[in-house]
C-alpha positions as YAML, in Angstrom:
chain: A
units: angstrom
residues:
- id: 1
  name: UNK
  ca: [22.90, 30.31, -221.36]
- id: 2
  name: UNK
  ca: [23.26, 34.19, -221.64]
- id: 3
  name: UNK
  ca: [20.43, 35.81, -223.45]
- id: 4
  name: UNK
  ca: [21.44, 37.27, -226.66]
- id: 5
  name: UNK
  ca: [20.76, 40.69, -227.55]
- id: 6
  name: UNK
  ca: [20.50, 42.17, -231.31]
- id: 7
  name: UNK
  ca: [21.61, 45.69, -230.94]
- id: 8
  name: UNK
  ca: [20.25, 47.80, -233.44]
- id: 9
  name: UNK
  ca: [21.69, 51.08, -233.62]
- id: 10
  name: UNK
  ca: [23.68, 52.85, -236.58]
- id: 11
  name: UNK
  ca: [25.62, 55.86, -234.54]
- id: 12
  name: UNK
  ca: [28.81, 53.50, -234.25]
- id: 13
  name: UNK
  ca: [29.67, 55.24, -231.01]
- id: 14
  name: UNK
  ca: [26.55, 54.12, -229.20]
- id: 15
  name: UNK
  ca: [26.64, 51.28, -230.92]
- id: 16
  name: UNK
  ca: [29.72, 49.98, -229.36]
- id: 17
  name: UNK
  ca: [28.87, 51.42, -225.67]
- id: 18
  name: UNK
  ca: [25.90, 49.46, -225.66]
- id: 19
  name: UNK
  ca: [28.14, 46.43, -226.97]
- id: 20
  name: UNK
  ca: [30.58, 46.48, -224.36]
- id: 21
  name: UNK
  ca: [28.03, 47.18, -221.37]
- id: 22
  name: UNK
  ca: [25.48, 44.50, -222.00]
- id: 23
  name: UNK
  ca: [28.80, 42.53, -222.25]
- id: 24
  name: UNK
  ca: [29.77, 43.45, -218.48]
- id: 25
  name: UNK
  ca: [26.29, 42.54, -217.44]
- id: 26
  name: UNK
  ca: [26.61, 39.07, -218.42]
- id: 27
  name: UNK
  ca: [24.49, 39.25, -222.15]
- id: 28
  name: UNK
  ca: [25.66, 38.31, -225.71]
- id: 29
  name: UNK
  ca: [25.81, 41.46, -227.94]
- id: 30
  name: UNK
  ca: [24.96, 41.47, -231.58]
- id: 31
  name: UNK
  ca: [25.08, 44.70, -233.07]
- id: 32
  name: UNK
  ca: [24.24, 45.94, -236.49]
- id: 33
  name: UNK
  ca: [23.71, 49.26, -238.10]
- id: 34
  name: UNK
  ca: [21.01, 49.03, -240.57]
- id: 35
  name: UNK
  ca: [17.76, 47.65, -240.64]
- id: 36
  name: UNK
  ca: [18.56, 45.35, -243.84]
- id: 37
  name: UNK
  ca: [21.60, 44.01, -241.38]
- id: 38
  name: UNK
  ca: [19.51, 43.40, -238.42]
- id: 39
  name: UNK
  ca: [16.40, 41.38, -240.33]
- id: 40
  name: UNK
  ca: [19.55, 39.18, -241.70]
- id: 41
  name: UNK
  ca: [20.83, 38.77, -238.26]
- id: 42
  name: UNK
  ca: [17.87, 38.14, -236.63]
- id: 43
  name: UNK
  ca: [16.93, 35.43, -239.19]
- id: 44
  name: UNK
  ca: [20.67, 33.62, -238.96]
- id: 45
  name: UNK
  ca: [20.77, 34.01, -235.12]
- id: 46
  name: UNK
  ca: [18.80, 32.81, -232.03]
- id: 47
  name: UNK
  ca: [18.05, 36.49, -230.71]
- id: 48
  name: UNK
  ca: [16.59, 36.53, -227.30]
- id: 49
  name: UNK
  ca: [15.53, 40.75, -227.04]
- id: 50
  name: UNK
  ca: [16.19, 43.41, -229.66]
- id: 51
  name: UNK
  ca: [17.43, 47.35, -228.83]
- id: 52
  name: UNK
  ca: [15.80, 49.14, -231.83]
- id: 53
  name: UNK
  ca: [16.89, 53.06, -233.01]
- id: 54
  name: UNK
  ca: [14.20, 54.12, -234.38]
- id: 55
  name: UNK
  ca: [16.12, 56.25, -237.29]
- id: 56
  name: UNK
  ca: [18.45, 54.34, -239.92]
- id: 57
  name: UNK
  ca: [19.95, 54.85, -242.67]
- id: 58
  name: UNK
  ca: [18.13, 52.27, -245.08]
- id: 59
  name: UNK
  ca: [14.95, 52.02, -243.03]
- id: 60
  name: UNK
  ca: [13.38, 53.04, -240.35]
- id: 61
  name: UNK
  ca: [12.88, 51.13, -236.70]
- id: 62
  name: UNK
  ca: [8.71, 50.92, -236.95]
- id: 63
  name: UNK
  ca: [9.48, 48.77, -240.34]
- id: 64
  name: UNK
  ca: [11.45, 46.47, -239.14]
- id: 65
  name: UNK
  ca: [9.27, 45.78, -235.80]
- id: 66
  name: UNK
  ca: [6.32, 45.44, -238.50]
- id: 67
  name: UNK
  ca: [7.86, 42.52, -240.43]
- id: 68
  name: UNK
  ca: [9.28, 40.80, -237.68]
- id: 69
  name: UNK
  ca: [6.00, 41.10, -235.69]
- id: 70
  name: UNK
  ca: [4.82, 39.25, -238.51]
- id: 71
  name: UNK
  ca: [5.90, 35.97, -237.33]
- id: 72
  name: UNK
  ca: [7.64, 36.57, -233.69]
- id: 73
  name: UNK
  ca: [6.39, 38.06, -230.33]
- id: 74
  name: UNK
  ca: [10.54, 38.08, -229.71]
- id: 75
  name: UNK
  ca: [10.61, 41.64, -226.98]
- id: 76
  name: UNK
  ca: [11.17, 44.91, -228.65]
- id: 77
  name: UNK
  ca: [13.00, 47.68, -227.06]
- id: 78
  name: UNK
  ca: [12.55, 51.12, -229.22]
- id: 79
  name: UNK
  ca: [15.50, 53.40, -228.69]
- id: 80
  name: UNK
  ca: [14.61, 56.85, -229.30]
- id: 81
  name: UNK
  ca: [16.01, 60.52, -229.70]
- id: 82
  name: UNK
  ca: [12.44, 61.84, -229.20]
- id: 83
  name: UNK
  ca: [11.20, 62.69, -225.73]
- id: 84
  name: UNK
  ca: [8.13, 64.45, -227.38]
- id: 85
  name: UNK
  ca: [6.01, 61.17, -227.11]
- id: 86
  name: UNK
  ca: [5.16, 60.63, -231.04]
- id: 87
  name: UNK
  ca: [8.40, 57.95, -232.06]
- id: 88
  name: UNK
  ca: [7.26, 56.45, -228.23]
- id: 89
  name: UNK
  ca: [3.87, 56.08, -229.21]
- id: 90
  name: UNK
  ca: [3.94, 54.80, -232.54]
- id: 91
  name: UNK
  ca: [6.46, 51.95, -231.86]
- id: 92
  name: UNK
  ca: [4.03, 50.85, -229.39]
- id: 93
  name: UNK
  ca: [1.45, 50.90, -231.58]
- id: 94
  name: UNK
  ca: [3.36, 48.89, -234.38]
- id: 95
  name: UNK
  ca: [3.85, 46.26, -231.60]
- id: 96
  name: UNK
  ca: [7.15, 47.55, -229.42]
- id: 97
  name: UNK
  ca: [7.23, 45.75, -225.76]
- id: 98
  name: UNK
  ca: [9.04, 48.88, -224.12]
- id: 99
  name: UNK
  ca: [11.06, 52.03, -224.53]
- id: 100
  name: UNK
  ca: [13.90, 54.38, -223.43]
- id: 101
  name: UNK
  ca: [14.71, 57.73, -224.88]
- id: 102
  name: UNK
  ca: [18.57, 59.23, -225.42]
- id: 103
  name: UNK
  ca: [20.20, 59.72, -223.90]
- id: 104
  name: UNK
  ca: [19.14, 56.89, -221.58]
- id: 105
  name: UNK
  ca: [20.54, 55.68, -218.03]
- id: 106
  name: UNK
  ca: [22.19, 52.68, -218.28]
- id: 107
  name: UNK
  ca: [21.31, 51.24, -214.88]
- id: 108
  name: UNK
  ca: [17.44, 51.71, -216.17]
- id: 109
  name: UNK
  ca: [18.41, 50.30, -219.86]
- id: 110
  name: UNK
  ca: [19.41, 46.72, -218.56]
- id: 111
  name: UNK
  ca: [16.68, 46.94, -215.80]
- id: 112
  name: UNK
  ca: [14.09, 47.06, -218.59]
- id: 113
  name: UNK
  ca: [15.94, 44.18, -220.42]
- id: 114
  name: UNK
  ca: [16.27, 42.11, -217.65]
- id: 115
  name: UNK
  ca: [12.51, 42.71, -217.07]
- id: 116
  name: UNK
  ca: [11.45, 41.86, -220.52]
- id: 117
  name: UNK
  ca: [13.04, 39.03, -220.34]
- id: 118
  name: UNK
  ca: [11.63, 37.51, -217.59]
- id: 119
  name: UNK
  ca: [8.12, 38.10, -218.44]
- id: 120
  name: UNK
  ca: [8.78, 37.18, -221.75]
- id: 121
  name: UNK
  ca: [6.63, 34.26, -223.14]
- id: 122
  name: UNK
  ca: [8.23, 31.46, -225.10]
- id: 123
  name: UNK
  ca: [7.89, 32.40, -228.63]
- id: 124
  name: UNK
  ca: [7.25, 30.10, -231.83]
- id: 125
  name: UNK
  ca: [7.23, 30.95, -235.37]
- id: 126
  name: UNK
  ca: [4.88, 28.26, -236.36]
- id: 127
  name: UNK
  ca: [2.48, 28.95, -233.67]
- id: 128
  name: UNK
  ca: [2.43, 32.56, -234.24]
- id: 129
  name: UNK
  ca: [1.32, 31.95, -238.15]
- id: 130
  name: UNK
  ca: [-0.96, 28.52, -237.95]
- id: 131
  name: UNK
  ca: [-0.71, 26.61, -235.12]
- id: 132
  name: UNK
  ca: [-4.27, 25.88, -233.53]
- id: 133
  name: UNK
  ca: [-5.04, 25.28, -230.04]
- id: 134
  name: UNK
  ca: [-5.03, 21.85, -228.64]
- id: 135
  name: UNK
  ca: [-7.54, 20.11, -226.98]
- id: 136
  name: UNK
  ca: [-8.03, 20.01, -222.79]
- id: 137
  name: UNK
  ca: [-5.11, 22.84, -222.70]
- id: 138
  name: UNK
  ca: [-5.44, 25.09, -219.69]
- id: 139
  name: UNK
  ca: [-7.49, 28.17, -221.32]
- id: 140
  name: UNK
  ca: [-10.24, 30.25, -221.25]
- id: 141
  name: UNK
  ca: [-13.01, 30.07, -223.89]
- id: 142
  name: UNK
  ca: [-15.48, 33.34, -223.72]
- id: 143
  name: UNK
  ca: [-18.37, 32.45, -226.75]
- id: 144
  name: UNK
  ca: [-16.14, 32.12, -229.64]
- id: 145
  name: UNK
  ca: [-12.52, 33.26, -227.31]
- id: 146
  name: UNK
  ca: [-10.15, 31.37, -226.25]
- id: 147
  name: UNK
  ca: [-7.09, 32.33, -224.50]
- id: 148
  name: UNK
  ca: [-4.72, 29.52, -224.17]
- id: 149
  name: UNK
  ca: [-2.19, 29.70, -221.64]
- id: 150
  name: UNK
  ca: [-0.12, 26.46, -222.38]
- id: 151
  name: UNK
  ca: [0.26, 28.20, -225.86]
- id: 152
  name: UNK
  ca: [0.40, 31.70, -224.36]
- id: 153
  name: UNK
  ca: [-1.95, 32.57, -227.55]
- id: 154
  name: UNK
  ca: [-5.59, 33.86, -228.38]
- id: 155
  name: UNK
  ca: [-7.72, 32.66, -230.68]
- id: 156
  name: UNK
  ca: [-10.93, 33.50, -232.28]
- id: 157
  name: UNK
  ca: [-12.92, 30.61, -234.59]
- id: 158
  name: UNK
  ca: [-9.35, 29.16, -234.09]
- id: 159
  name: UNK
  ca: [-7.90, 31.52, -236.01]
- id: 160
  name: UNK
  ca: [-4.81, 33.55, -233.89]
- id: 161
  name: UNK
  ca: [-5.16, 36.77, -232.71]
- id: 162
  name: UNK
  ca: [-1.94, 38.65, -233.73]
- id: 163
  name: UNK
  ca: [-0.62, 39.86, -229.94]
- id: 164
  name: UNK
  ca: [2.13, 41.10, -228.85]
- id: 165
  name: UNK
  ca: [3.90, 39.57, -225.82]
- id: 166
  name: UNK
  ca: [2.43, 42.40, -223.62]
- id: 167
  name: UNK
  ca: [-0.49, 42.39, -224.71]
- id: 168
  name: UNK
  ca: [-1.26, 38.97, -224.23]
- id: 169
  name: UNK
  ca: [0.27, 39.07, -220.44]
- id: 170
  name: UNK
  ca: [-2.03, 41.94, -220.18]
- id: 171
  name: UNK
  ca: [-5.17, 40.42, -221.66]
- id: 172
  name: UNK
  ca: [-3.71, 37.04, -219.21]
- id: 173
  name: UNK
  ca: [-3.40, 39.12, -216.08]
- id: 174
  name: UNK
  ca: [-7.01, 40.75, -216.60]
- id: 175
  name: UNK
  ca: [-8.75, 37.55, -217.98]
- id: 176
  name: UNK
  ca: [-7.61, 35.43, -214.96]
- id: 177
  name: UNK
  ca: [-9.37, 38.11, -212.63]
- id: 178
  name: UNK
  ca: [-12.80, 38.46, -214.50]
- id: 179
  name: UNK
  ca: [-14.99, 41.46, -213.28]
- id: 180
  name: UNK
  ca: [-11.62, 42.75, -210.58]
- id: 181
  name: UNK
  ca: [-10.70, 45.92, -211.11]
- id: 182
  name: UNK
  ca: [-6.83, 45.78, -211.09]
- id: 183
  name: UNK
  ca: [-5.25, 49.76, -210.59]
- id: 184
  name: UNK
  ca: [-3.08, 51.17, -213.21]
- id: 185
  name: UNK
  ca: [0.39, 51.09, -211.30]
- id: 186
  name: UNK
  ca: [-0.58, 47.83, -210.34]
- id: 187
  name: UNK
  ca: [-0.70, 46.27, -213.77]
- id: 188
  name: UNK
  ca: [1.85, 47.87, -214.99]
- id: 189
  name: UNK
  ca: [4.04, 46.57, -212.18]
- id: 190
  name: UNK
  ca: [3.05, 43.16, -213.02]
- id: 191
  name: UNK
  ca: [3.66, 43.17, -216.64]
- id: 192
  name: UNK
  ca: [7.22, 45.74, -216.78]
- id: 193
  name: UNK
  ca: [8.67, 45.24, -212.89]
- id: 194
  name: UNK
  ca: [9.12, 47.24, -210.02]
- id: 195
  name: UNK
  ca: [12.61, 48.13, -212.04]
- id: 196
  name: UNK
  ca: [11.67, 49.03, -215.37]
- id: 197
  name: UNK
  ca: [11.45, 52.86, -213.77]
- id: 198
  name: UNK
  ca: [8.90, 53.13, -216.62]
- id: 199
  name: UNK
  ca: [4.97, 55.30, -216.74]
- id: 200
  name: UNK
  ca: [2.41, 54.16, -217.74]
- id: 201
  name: UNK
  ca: [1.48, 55.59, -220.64]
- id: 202
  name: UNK
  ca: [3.18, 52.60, -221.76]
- id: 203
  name: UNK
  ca: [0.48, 50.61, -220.18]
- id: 204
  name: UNK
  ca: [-2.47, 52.84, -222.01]
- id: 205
  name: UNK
  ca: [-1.12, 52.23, -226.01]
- id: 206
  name: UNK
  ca: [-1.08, 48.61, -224.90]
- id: 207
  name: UNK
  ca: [-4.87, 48.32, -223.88]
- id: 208
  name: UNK
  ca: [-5.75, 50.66, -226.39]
- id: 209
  name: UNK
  ca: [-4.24, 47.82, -229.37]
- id: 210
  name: UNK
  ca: [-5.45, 45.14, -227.58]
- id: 211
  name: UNK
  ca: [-8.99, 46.47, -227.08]
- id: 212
  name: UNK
  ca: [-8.69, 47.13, -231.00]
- id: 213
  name: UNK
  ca: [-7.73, 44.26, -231.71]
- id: 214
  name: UNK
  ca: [-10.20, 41.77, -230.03]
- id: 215
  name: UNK
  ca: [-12.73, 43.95, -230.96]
- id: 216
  name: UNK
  ca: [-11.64, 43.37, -234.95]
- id: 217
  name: UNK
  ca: [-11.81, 39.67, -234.40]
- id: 218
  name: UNK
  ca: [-14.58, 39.38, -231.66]
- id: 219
  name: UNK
  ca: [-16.55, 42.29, -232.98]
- id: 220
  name: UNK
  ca: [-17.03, 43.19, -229.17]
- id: 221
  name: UNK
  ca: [-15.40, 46.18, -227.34]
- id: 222
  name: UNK
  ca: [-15.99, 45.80, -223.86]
- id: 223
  name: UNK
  ca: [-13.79, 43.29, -222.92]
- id: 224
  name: UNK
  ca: [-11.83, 45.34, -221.23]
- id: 225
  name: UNK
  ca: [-12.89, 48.54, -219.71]
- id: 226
  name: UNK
  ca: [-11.71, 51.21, -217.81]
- id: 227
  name: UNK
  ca: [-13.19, 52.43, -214.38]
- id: 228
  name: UNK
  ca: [-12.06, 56.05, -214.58]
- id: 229
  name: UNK
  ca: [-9.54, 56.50, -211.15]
- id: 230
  name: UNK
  ca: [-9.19, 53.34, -210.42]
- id: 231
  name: UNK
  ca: [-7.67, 51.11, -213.43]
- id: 232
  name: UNK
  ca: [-9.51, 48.14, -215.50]
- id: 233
  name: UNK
  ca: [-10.92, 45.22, -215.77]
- id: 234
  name: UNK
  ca: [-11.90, 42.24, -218.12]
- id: 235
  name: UNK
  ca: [-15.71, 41.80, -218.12]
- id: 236
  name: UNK
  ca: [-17.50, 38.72, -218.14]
- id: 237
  name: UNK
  ca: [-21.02, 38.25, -217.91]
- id: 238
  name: UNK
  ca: [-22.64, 36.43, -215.62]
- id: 239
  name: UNK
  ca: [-23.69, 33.94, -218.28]
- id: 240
  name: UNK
  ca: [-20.04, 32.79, -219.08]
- id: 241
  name: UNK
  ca: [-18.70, 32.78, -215.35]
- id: 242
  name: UNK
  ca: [-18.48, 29.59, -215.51]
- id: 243
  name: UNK
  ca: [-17.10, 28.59, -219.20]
...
């Protein structure tokens, strides 16, 4: 089945460009032009990727990926008209997967969707609200941790850890070499593709929330640390090698 794509995007002209190209490549389109349309849309329909604007006419892009992120780890594509960095920045923050700015290549706008797609965990809105982990699942449990792969969550006291679907393969990737210092273009490779033609500043906001947020829920910070030059790592202590 063709992955269906919720195009968000209120200049009508774009709008229907990006209808009839994702079209030609083989994906369903669904486009909508404000953010009231596209919450209603994405409720009613099974969306597989959404292409956010960032400016709307009723509200803006970082609200909507805040309310969906509430329940769904679905991949996020900001669109913005800003090449300055802030819009960029901030929708990564709020829990964006990837970006492109406009006026975009096309040839790099459906490389970065195919590439989202692929490393794109299932996602499940019961899990992501109060699912707990089940027993003898393939994870990792680090004192009161546990990252469970079968799940693709991470849980603290069994209680989830809000991630987004990059952040998790990030926190994966890292967690599955303990103490290995994995380089920057390296990661980033893994987690966006050879083709996403992205930097990886991308990378950095995405470590920077995840490291905030295990430390809010672990109260510890150096999970994963950076070895200036090189890239990161995920530490473990000797003592919980073998957990």
């Amino acid at each position: 089945m063709n992955s269906t794509i919720l195009i968000v995007e209120d200049d009508l002209d774009i709008q229907q460009f990006l209808e009839d190209a994702l079209k030609s490549y083989g994906f369903q389109p669904i486009p909508c032009a404000t953010g009231t349309s596209a919450l209603q849309k994405f409720e009613t329909n099974n969306i597989d990727l959404i292409l956010l604007d960032v400016q709307l006419p009723d509200m803006n892009g970082f609200e909507i990926c805040e309310t969906i992120r509430k329940f769904s780890n679905i991949p996020i594509i900001f669109v913005s008209c800003l090449q300055d960095g802030s819009d960029i920045i901030h929708g990564l923050e709020l829990g964006g997967d990837d970006y492109v700015t406009k006026p975009f290549d096309l040839h790099q706008l459906i490389a970065r969707i195919k590439s989202n797609l692929r490393r794109a965990p299932l996602f499940n809105r019961q899990l992501m609200t109060n699912e707990k982990p089940p027993r003898d699942t393939n994870q990792i449990t680090i004192e009161n941790l546990k990252i469970n792969f079968y799940l693709q969550k991470v849980f603290v006291n069994d209680e989830i850890v809000p991630l987004s679907n990059k952040e998790f393969l990030i926190l994966s990737i890292l967690a599955q070499n303990p103490n290995k210092v994995l380089n920057t273009h390296e990661l980033y490779t893994l987690i966006w593709g050879e083709e996403s033609l992205g930097d990886t500043r991308t990378l950095k906001v995405h470590i920077s929330n995840l490291r905030k947020k295990l430390e809010e829920y672990t109260g510890h910070s150096n999970f994963i640390q950076t070895v200036r030059g090189l890239g990161y790592q995920f530490y473990l202590a000797e003592k919980n090698m073998n957990e």
